[in-house]
MIVO-310497 format. One line per field, with one value per atom (N, C-alpha, C): residue number from 0; residue in one letter; atom name; x, y, z. Coordinates in steps of 0.05 Angstrom, whole numbers, padded with zeros to 5 digits, m for minus. Example, Ala and Ser with C-alpha at 12.3 -4.5 7.8 and 13.67 -1.06 7.14 Angstrom:
! MIVO-310497
resi = c(0,0,0,1,1,1)
resn = c(a,a,a,s,s,s)
name = c(N,CA,C,N,CA,C)
px = c(00264,00246,00264,00257,00273,00258)
py = c(m00114,m00090,m00066,m00045,m00021,00001)
pz = c(00156,00156,00156,00142,00143,00157)
END
This chain:
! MIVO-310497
resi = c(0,0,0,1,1,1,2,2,2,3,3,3,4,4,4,5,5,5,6,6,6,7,7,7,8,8,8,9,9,9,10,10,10,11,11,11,12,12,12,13,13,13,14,14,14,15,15,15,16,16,16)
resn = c(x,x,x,x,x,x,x,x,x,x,x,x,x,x,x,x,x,x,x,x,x,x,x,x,x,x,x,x,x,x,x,x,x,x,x,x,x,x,x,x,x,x,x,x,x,x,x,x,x,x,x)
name = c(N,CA,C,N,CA,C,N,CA,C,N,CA,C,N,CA,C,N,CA,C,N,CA,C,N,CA,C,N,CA,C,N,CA,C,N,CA,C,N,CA,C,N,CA,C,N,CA,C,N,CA,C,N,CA,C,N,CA,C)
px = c(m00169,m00144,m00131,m00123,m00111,m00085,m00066,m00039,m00024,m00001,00001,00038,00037,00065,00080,00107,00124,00139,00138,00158,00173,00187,00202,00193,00182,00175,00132,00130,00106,00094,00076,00058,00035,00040,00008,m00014,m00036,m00052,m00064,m00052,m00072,m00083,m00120,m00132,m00138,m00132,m00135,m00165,m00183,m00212,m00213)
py = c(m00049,m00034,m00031,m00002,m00002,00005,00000,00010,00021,00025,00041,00027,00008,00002,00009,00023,00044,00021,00017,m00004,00015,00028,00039,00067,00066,00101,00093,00069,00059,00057,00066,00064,00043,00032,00012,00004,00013,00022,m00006,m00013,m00046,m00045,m00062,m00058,m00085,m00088,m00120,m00108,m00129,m00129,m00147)
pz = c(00160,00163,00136,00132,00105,00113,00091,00088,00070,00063,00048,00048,00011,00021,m00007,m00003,m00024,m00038,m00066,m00075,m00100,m00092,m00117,m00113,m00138,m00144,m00146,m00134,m00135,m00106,m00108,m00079,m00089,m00066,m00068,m00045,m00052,m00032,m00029,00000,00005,00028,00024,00041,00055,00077,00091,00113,00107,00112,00138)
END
């Protein structure tokens, strides 16, 4: 399952296996 989490003007693409 991936996600997709917004911190600011930063996206960060995290993938939990």
């Amino acid at each position: 399952k991936d996600y997709i989490v917004k911190d600011g003007d930063v996206i960060h693409f995290r993938f939990n296996v």
